[in-house]
Legacy VTK file of the C-alpha trace (Angstrom):
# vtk DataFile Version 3.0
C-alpha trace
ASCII
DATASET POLYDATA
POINTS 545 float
0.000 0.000 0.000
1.780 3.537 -0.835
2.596 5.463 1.631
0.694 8.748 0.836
-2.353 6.927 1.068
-1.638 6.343 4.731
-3.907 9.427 5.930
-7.156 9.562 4.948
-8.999 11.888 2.176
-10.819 14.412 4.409
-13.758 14.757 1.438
-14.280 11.268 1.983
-14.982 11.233 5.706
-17.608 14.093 5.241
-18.863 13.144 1.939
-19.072 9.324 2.453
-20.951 8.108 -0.485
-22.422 8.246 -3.534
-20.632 9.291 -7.029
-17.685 10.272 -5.430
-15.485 11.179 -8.482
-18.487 14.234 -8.488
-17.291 15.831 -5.243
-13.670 16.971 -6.409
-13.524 20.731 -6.340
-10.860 22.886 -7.880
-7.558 21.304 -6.271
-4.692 23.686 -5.572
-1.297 24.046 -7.766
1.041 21.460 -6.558
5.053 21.846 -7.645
5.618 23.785 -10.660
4.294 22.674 -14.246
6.992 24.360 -15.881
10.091 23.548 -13.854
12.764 21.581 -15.896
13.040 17.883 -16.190
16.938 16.970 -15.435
19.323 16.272 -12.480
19.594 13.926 -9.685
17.957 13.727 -5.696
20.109 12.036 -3.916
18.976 10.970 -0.412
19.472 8.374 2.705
17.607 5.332 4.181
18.883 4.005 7.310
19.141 0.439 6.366
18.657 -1.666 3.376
15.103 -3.096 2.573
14.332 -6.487 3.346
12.312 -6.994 0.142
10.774 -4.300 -3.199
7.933 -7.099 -3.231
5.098 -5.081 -2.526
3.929 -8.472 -1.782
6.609 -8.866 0.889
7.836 -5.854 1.717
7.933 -5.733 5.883
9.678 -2.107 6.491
9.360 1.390 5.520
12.274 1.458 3.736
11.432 -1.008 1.029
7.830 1.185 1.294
9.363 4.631 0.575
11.283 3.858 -2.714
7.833 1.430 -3.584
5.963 4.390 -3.461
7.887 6.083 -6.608
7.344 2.842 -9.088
3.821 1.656 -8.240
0.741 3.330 -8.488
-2.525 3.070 -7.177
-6.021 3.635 -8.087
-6.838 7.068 -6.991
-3.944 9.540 -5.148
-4.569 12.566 -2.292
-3.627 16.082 -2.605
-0.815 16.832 -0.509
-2.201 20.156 0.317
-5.903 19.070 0.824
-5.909 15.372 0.812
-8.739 15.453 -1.895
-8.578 12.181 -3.645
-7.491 12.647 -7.094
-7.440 10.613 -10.254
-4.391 7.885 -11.081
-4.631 4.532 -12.322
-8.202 5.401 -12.430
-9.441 8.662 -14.346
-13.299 8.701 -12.472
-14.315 6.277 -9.799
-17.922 5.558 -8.353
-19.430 4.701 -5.388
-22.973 3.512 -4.831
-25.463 5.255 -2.528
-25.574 1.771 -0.275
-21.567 2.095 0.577
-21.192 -1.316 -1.107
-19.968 -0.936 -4.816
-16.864 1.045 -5.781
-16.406 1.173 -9.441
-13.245 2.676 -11.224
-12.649 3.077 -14.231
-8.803 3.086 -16.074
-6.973 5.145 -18.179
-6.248 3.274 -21.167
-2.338 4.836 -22.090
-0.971 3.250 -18.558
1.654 1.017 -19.249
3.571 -1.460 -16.465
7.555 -0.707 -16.489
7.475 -3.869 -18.741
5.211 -2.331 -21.629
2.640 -4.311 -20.511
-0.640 -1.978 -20.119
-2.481 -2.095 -16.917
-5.694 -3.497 -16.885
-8.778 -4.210 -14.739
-7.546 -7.777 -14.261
-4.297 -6.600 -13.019
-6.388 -4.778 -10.246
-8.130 -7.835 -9.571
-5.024 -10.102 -9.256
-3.692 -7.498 -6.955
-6.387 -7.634 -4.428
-6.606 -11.294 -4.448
-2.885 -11.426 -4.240
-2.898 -8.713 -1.314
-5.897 -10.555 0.467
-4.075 -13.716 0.082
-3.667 -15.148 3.286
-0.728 -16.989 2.943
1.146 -13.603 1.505
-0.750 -11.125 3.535
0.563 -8.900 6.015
-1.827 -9.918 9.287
-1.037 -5.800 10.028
-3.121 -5.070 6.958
-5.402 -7.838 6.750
-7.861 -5.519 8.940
-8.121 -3.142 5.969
-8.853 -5.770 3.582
-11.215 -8.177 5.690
-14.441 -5.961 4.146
-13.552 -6.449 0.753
-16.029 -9.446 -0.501
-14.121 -9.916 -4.297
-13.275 -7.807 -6.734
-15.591 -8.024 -10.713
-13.758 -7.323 -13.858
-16.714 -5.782 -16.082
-14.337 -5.015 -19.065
-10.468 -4.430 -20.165
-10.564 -1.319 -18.171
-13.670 -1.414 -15.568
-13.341 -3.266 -12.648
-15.678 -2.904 -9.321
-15.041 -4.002 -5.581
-17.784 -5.535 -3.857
-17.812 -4.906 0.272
-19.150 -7.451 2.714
-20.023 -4.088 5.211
-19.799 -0.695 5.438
-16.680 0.331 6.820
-15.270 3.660 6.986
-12.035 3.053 5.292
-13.195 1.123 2.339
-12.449 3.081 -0.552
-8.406 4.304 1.336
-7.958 0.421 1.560
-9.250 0.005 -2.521
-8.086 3.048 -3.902
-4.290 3.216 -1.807
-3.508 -0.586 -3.092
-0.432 -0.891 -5.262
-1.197 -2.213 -8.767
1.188 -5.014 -10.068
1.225 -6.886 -12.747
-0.192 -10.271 -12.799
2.731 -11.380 -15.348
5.529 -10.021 -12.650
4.056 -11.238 -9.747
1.743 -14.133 -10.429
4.040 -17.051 -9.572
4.226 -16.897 -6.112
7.354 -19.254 -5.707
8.985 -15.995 -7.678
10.078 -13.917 -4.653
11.401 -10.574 -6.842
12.869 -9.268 -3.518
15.557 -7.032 -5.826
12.912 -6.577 -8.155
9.898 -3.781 -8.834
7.575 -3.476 -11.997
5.439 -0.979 -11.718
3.565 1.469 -13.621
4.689 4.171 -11.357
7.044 7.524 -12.382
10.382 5.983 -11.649
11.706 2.355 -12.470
14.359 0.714 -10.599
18.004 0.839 -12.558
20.186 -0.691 -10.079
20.343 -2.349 -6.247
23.933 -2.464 -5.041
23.069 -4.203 -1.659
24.907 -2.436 1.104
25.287 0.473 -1.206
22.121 2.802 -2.873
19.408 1.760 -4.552
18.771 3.764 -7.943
15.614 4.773 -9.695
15.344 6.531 -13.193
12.299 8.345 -14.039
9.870 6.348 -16.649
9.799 8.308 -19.379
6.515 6.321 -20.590
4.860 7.091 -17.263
0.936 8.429 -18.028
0.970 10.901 -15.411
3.639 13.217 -16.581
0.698 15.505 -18.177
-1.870 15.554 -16.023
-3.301 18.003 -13.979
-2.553 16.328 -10.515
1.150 15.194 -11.569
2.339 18.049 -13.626
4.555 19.398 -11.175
5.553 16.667 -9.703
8.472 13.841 -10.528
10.946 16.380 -12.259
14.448 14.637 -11.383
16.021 12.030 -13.870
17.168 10.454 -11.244
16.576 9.259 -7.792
19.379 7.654 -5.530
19.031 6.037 -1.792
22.107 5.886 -0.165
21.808 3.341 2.289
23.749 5.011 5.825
22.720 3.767 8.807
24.799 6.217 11.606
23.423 9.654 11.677
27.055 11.783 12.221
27.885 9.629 9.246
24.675 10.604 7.530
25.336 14.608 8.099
28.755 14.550 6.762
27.692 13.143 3.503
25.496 15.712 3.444
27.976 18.386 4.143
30.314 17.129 1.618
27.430 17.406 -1.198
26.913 14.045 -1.675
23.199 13.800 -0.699
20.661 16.495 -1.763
18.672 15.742 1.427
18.144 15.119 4.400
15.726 14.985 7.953
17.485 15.784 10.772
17.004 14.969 14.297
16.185 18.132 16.895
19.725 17.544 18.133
21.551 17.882 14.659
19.118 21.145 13.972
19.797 23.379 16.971
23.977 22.210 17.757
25.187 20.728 14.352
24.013 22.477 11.597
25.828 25.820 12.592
28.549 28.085 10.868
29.904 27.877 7.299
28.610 26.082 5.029
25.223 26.367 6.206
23.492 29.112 5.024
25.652 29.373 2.218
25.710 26.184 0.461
23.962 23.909 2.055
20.093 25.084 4.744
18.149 23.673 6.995
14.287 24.503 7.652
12.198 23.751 10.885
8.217 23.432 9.515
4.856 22.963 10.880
2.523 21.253 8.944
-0.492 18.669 9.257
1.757 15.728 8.818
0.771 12.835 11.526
3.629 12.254 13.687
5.094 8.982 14.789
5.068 8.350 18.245
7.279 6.716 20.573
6.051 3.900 23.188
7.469 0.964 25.695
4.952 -1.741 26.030
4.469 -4.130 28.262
4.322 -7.858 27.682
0.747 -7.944 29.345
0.661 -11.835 29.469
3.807 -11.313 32.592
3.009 -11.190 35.874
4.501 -8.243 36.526
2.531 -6.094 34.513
-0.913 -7.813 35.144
-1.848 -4.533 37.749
-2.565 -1.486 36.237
-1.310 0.797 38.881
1.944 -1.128 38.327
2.039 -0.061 34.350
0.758 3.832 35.511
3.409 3.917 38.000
6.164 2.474 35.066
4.528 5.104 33.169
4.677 8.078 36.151
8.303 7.154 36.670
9.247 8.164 32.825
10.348 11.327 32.868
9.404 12.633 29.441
9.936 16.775 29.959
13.434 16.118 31.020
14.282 13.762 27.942
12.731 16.307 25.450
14.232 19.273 26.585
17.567 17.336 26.809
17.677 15.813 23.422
14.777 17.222 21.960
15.666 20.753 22.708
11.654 21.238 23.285
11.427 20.313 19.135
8.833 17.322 21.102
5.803 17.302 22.446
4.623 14.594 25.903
1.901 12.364 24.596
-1.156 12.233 25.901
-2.641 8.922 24.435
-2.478 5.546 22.312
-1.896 8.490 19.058
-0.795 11.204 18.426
-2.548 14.124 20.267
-3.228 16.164 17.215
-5.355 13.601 14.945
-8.895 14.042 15.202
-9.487 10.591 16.368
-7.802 11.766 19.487
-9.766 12.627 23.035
-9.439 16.673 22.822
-9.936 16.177 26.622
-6.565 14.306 27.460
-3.552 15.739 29.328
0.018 14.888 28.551
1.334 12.165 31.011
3.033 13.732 34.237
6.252 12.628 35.718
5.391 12.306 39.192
7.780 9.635 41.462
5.811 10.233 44.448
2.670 8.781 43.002
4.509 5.883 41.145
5.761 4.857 44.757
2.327 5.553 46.363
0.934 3.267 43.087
3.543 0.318 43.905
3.058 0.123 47.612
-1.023 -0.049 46.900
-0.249 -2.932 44.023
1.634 -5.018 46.901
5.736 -4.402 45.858
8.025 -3.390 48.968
11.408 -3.889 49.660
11.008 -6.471 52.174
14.440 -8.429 52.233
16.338 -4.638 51.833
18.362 -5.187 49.338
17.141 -2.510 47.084
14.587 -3.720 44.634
10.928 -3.826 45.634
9.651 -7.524 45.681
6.072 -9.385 45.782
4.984 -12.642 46.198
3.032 -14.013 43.365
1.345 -16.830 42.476
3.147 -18.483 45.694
6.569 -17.316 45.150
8.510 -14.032 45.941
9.015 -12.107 42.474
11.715 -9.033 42.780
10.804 -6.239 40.442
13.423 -6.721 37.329
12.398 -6.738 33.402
14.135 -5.413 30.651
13.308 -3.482 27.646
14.542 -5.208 24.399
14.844 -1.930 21.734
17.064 -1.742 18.300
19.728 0.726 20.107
20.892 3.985 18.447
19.451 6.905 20.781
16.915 4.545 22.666
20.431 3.763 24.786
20.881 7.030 26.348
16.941 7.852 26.453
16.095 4.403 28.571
19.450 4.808 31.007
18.072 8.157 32.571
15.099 6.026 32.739
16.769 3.370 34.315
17.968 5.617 36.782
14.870 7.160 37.861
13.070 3.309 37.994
16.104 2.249 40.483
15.526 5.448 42.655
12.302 3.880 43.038
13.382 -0.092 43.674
12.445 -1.269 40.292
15.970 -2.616 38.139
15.580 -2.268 34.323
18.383 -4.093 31.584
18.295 -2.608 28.167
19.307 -5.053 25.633
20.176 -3.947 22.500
19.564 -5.836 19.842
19.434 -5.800 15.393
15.967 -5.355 13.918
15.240 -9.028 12.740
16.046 -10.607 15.951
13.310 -7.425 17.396
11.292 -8.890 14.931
11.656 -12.482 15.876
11.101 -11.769 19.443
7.841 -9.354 19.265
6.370 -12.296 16.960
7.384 -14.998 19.515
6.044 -13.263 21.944
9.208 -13.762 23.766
9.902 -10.292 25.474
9.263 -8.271 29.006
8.791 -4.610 26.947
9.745 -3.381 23.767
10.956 0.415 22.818
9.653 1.509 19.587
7.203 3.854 17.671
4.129 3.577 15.520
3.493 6.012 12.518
0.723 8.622 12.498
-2.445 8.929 10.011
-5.110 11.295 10.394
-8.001 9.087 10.860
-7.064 5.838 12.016
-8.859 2.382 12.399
-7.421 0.989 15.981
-8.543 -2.357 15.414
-5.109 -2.900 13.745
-2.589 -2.355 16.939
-5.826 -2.329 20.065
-8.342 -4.740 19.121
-7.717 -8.172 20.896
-8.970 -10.372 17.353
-4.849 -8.496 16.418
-3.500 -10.571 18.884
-2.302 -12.811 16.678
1.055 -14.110 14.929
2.867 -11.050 13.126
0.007 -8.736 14.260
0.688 -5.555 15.550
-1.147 -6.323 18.868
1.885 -8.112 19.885
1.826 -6.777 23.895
-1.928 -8.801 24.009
-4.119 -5.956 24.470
-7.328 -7.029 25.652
-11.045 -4.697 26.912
-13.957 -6.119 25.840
-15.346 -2.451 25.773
-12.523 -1.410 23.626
-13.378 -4.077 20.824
-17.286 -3.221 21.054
-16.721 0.572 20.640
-13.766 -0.246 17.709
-16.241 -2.595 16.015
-18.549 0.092 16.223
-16.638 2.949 15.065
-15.650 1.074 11.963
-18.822 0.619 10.747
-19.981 4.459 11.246
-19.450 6.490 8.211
-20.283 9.822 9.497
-17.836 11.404 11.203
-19.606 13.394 13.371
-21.370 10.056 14.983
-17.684 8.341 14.660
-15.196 10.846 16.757
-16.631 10.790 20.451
-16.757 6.877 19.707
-12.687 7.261 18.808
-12.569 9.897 21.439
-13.950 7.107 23.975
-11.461 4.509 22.667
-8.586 6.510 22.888
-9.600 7.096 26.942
-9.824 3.927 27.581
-6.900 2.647 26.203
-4.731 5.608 27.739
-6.684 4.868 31.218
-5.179 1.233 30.651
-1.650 1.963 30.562
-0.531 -0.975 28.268
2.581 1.452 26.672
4.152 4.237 27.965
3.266 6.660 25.788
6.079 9.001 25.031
5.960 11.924 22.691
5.900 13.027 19.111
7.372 15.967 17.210
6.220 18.977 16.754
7.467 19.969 13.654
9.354 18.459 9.958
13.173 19.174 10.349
15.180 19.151 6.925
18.235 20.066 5.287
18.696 20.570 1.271
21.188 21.801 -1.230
21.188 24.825 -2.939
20.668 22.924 -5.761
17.141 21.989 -4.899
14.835 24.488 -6.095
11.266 24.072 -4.393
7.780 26.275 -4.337
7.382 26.184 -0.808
9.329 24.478 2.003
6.216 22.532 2.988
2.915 21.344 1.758
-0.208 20.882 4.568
0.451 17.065 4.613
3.839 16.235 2.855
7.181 18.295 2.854
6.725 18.018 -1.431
10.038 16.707 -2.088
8.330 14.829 -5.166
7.450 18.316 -6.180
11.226 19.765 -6.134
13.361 19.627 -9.172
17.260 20.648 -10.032
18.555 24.116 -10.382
20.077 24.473 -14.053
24.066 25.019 -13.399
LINES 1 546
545 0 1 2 3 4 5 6 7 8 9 10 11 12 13 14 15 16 17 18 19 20 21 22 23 24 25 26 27 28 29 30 31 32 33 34 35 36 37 38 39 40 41 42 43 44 45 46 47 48 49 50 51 52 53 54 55 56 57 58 59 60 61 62 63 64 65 66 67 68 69 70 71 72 73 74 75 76 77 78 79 80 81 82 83 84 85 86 87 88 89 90 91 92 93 94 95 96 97 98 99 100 101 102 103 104 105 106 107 108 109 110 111 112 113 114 115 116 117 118 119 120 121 122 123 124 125 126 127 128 129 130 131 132 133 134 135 136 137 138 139 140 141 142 143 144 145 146 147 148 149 150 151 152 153 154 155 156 157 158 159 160 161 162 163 164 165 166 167 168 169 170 171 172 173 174 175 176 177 178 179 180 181 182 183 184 185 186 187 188 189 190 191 192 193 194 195 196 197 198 199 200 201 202 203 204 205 206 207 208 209 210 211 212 213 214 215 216 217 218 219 220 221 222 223 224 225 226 227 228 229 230 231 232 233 234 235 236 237 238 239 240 241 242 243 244 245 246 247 248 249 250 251 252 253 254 255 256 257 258 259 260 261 262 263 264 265 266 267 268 269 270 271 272 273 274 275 276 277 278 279 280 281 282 283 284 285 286 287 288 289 290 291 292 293 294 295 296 297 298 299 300 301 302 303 304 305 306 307 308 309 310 311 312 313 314 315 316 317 318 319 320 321 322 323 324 325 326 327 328 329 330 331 332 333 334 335 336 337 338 339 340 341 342 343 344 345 346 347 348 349 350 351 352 353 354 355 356 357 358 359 360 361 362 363 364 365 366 367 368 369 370 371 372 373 374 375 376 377 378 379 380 381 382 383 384 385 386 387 388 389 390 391 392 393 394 395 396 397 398 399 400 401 402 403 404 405 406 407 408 409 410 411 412 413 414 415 416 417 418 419 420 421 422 423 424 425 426 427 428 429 430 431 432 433 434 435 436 437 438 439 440 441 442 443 444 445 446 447 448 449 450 451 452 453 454 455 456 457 458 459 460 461 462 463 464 465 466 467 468 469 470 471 472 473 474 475 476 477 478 479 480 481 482 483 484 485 486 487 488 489 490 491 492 493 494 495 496 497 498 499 500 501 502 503 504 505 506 507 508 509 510 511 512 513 514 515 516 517 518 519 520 521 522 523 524 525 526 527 528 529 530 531 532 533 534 535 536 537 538 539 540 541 542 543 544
């Protein structure tokens, strides 16, 4: 699924049915239709991808150079999030919420000359919704869609078991592969991509870059919504994993850009040859915000109380970490999301830091010190239990965040290990199951379905509900809330999940940023340094030398 179809079309939610391709108004200028076509964007991802099978791609890095080669369907507006023609010129959807009929442009051609048809869409449903390739993350999205009818070379319309609010994203965001690339399924294609996208992979050196070259057959190059976009010959991921290591490249011209982290913004990105050469811009912008979380392995004793997990959770001292090495570019969570979506309670508070409470918490849940050695202890299920667990994370700046936390946790009789450990084997162990808590983040989107990450029917094998979140009230409302299509009846059913979940405590909830943080050369030429829901570096193109 392409990444820009991760947030949702904000015409859709308020106009939910019904002849949708009829609702587009007047969409805003994106890029610059008249910009030159030449030059190269060079950039970074921070390790290599473990697949370019859309079909098995597991990472965001594999996602983010996907998201150049394949199209989908229909496409948003980066400044309004309208949907907006692609694959499919017009589109339909019946009064009932349960047909959704596109129709293609005939001049779009796969990378292999092949053109794209309406059984192409159909194979890539079925081959998306096939539950032995399927990622059980997405297979929420895709458990409404009944089948998929081909009603001509270039007509094809999804039938839907229910109504469910994200229907037409889950339809309309799906990449469109060819059945001839991708049919065998013994053919794994993990260095491979043919799309019918505006790029087309030229080269993978593995440890190296990956390199795309713009498809000069691409359909979109003259339309309205794409005419100011996809300007640069080429495209080139340089695959550098350490961040000083990252910065220098950059400094030395060899990328073109590059996000930086609050730390690199306000102490390294200083003096000659910034502001000459090379800039950097802080943004705001409607861009949903990842957000950082421990959870808690809720099938482990220890964590079975919920004053224990709010106590974990008061004991975190979040304002101290993000002025430290967020110099205040962060804001404290206040939830399972990120406190700015819509789907979030407008009532909710960030989380405090508050020791005196967290001990107060503890002593009501049972733990005390009684053997004096240090650590709190508690006898469970017949057997004293001292208060140790460890957080398993991927390293990098989770190292120095989690020791101040260890720190503060001791103070209070609680002794945390951080193991450090490569992403496979962080992987392997959230799958297994096989973990105390895990440090990591979830993106953002602007209206979200929680069934994917909170609803226990996730807690399953490679699902994202991997700490075995469970409240029967939860599931009711989020089976509920999926099946509402106006939004007005929806949000206080969101706003209600999103309490209850933060009332739980199954994460520590940690923080998000506040704003997009970016360097470029003065090569890159650009119409604004930000669009409302993308930074637009698909709509920047080379400065002629």
């Amino acid at each position: 699924m392409r990444i820009r179809f991760l947030i949702l079309s904000l015409l859709f939610i308020f106009g939910a049915v019904g002849s949708a391709h009829q609702l587009r108004l007047k969409e805003p200028i994106i890029g610059n239709p008249n910009a030159p076509v030449g030059g190269t964007f060079t950039t970074t991802i921070d390790a290599e991808p473990q697949s370019l099978n859309p079909l098995r791609t597991a990472d965001g890095y594999g996602q983010a150079i996907e998201s150049y080669c394949f199209d989908s369907l229909l496409q948003h507006n980066i400044e309004t999030y309208d949907y907006e023609p692609s694959l499919a010129e017009k589109w339909d959807v019946s009064k009932d919420g349960k047909f959704y009929t596109f129709y293609l442009r005939k001049n779009a051609k796969f990378h292999n000359g092949e053109p794209v048809t309406a059984a192409d869409v159909k194979f890539s449903f079925d081959a998306f919704n096939n539950p032995k390739l399927a990622d059980a993350a997405e297979k929420v999205y895709f458990e409404n869609i009944d089948h998929v009818d081909v009603l001509g070379p270039y007509k094809v319309r999804f039938v839907v078991k229910k109504k469910y609010f994200l229907n037409l994203d889950t339809i309309s965001g799906m990449s469109i592969l060819p059945k001839s690339a991708y049919g065998d399924p013994n053919k794994h294609m993990v260095h491979e991509m043919i799309g019918s996208g505006p790029y087309k992979l030229a080269r993978f050196d593995q440890g190296k870059e990956i390199v795309l070259v713009r498809n000069s057959d691409w359909w979109g190059f003259n339309t309205p919504e794409n005419k100011g976009s996809y300007k640069f010959k080429k495209i080139i991921f340089k695959i550098i994993m350490d961040s000083t290591a990252k910065l220098e490249a950059f400094k030395r011209g060899d990328l073109d850009y590059l996000a930086l982290t609050p730390e690199q913004f306000e102490k390294k990105t200083n003096g000659s040859p910034w502001g000459q050469t090379i800039f950097k811009r802080q943004v705001e912008n409607s861009i949903p915000q990842s957000q950082g979380f421990i959870g808690f392995n809720l099938s482990n004793p220890l964590f079975k109380d919920v004053r224990v997990r709010k106590a974990l959770s008061l004991l975190f001292n979040r304002p101290f970490l993000i002025q430290k090495f967020f110099y205040n570019k962060y804001e404290v969570a206040h939830g399972p999301w990120y406190s700015k979506e819509p789907d979030a309670d407008p009532k909710s508070k960030p989380f405090s830091f508050n020791p005196k409470k967290a001990r107060e918490l503890l002593q009501e849940a049972g733990w005390a010190d009684t053997n004096h050695d240090g650590v709190l202890d508690k006898i469970i299920n017949g057997h004293r239990v001292d208060f140790r667990f460890s957080i398993i994370n991927g390293g990098g700046p989770w190292t120095r965040w989690l020791t101040i936390y260890q720190q503060d946790l001791k103070k209070a009789g609680i002794e945390l290990s951080i193991k450090v450990v490569d992403w496979n084997s962080l992987e392997t162990a959230i799958d297994s199951g096989k973990f105390e808590a895990v440090a990591m983040a979830w993106g953002g989107v602007v209206y979200n379905d929680p069934k994917q990450i909170w609803s226990s029917s996730s807690h399953t094998k490679s699902g994202s509900n991997f700490i075995g979140y469970s409240n029967p009230e939860v599931d009711k409302l989020i089976d509920q809330a999926r099946t509402e299509l106006n939004t007005r009846r929806r949000l206080p059913m969101m706003h209600k999940i999103y309490s209850l979940i933060r009332n739980d405590y199954p994460y520590i909830f940690l923080w998000s940023s506040k704003y997009s943080l970016y360097a470029y050369d003065k090569r890159m030429q650009m119409m604004k340094p930000t669009y409302k829901y993308d930074v637009g570096t698909s709509t920047w193109w080379a400065k002629s030398q």
